[in-house]
C-alpha positions as a printed NumPy array, in Angstrom:
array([[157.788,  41.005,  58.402],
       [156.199,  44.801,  58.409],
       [158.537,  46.752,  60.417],
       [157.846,  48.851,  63.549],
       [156.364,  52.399,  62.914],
       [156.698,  55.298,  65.623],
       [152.881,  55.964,  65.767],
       [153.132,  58.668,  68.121],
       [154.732,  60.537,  70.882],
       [152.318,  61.284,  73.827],
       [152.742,  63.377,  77.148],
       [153.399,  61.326,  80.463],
       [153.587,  62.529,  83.991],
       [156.718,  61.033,  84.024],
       [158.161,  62.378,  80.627],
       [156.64 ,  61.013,  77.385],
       [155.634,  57.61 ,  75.519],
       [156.1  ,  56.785,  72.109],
       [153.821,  54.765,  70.17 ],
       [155.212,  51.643,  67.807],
       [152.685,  50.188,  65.585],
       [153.129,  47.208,  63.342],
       [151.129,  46.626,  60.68 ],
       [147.406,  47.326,  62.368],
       [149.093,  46.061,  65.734],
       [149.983,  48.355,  68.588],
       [153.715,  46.272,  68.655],
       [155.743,  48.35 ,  71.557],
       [155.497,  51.213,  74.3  ],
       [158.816,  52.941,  75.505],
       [158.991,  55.123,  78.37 ],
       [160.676,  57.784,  78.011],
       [162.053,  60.814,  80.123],
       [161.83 ,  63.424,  77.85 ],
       [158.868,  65.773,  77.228],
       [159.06 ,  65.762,  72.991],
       [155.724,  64.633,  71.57 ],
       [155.002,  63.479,  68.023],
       [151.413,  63.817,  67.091],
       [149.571,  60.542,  65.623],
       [150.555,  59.351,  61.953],
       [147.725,  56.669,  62.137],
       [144.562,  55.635,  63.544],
       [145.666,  53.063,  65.829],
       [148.616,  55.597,  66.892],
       [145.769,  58.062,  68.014],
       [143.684,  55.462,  69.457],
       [146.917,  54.56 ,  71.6  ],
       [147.505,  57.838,  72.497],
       [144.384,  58.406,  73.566],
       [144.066,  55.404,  75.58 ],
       [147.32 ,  56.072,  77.485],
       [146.251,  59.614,  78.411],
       [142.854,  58.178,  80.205],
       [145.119,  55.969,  81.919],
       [147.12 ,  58.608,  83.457],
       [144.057,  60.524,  84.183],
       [142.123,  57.201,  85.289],
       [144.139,  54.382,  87.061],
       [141.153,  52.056,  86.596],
       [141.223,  52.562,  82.581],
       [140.978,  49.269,  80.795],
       [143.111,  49.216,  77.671],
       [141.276,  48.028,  74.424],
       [143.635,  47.875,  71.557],
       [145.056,  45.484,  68.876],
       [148.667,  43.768,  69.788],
       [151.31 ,  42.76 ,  68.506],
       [152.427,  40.229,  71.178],
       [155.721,  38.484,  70.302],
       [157.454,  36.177,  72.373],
       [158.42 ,  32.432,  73.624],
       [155.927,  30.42 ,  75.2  ],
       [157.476,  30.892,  78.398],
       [157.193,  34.801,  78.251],
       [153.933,  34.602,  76.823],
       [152.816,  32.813,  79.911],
       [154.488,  35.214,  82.253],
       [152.861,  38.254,  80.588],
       [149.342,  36.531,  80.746],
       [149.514,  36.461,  84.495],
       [151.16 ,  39.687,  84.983],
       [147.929,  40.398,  82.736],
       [145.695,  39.097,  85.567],
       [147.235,  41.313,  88.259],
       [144.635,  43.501,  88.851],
       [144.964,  47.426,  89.339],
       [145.866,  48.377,  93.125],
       [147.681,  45.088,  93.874],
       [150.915,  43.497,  93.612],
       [152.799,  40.131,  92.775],
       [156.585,  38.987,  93.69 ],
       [158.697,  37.885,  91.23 ],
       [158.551,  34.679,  93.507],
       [154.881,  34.467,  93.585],
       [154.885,  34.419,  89.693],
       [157.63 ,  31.929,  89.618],
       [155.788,  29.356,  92.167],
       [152.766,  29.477,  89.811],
       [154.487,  29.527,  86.814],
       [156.775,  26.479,  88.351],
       [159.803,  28.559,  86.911],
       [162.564,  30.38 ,  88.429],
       [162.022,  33.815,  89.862],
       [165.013,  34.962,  87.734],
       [163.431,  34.009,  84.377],
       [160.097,  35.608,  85.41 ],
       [161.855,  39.05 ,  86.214],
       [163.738,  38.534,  82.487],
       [160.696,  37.826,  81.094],
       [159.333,  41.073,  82.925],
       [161.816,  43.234,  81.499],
       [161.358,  41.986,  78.221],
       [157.514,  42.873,  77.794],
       [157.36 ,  45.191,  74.909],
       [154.122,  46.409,  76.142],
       [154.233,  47.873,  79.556],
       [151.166,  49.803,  80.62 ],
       [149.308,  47.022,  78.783],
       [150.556,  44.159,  80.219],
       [151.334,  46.083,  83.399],
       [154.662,  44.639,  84.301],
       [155.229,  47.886,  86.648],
       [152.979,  45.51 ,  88.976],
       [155.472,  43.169,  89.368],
       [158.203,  43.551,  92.96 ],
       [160.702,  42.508,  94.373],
       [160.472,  40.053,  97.744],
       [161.874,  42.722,  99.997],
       [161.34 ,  45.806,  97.788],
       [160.159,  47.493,  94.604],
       [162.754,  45.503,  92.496],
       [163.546,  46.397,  89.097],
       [161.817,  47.641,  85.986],
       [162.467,  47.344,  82.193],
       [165.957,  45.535,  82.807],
       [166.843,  48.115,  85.252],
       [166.963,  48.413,  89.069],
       [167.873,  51.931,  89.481],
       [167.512,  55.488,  87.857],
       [164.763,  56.655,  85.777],
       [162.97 ,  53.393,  85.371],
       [162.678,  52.881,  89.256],
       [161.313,  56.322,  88.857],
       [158.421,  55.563,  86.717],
       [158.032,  52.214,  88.086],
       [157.182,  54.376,  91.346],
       [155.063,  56.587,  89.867],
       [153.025,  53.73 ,  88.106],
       [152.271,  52.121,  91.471],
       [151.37 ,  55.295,  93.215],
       [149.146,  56.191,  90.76 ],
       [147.077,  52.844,  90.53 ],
       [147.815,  52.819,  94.906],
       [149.228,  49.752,  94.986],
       [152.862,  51.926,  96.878],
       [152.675,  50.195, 100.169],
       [155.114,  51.193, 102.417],
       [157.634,  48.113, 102.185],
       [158.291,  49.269,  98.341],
       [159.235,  52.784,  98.716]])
C-alpha cells in the first residue's frame, strides 16, 4: 500500500487545508486552524489546491479530481448520498438514515469518518434540532468551520445557528 503524501498546504477562510495524496489519488483533506501553507510537491497537490481555492471563492465550484475513496460498504453508501446533497441545501442525520434504512447514529459515524470533506461535502449534513456535529466533533473549531461551510454555500437557515 503507497502511503499518504502531504501534497500541499493551502489558505482557508477558516485557517488552512492540507493536501494528502496517495499514489495519483487525492486520499484525505484536513481542516485545519492554523494559517501555515506548504506549497504543492505534485501535480495533483496543485490541482487540489487550486480546486479548493475556487471553492472558497465560488460556492457553486464542482470538484473534479482523482480519489482515493476507502471505506466499508456501509460508509461508502452514506458518502454517495451525502454526495447527492446539492449546494445550498441540507439533510438530517435522520433523513439519511430513513433512506439508507440504517440508524441515524451510524450515518453521523460514517459522517465523521469521510476522509474527504469539501468533496464529499459532509459539512451538509445536521442535526434534527440543530447544526449537529462535524468531523467527530460537536463543539469548538469544527462547529466553527462547519458554520462557515454552510454560510458560504447559504444553506445557514436560522434553526442551525
Amino acid at each position: 500500500m503507497t502511503r499518504l503524501n502531504r501534497a500541499a498546504i493551502v489558505a482557508a477562510p477558516f485557517g488552512a487545508v492540507a493536501i494528502d495524496t496517495q499514489g495519483d489519488r487525492l486520499a484525505a483533506l484536513h481542516l485545519l486552524p492554523c494559517r501555515t501553507l506548504v506549497a504543492p510537491t505534485s501535480p495533483l497537490g496543485a490541482a487540489a489546491s487550486e480546486q479548493i481555492s475556487q471553492y472558497f471563492e465560488d460556492a457553486d465550484f464542482h470538484f473534479d479530481l482523482p480519489l482515493k475513496i476507502e471505506g466499508t460498504d456501509f460508509q461508502r453508501s452514506v458518502w454517495a448520498a451525502i454526495a447527492a446533497i446539492p449546494r445550498g441545501q441540507t439533510r438530517s442525520y435522520g433523513e439519511l438514515a430513513v433512506e439508507l434504512n440504517a440508524p441515524a447514529r451510524a450515518v453521523g459515524q460514517a459522517c465523521g469518518d469521510n476522509r474527504l470533506p469539501l468533496v464529499i461535502p459532509c459539512h451538509r449534513v445536521v442535526g434534527a434540532s440543530g447544526l449537529g456535529g462535524f468531523a467527530h466533533s460537536r463543539t469548538g473549531f469544527a462547529l466553527t468551520v462547519k458554520r462557515w461551510l454552510l454560510e458560504h454555500e447559504g444553506a445557514l437557515a436560522g434553526s442551525l445557528i
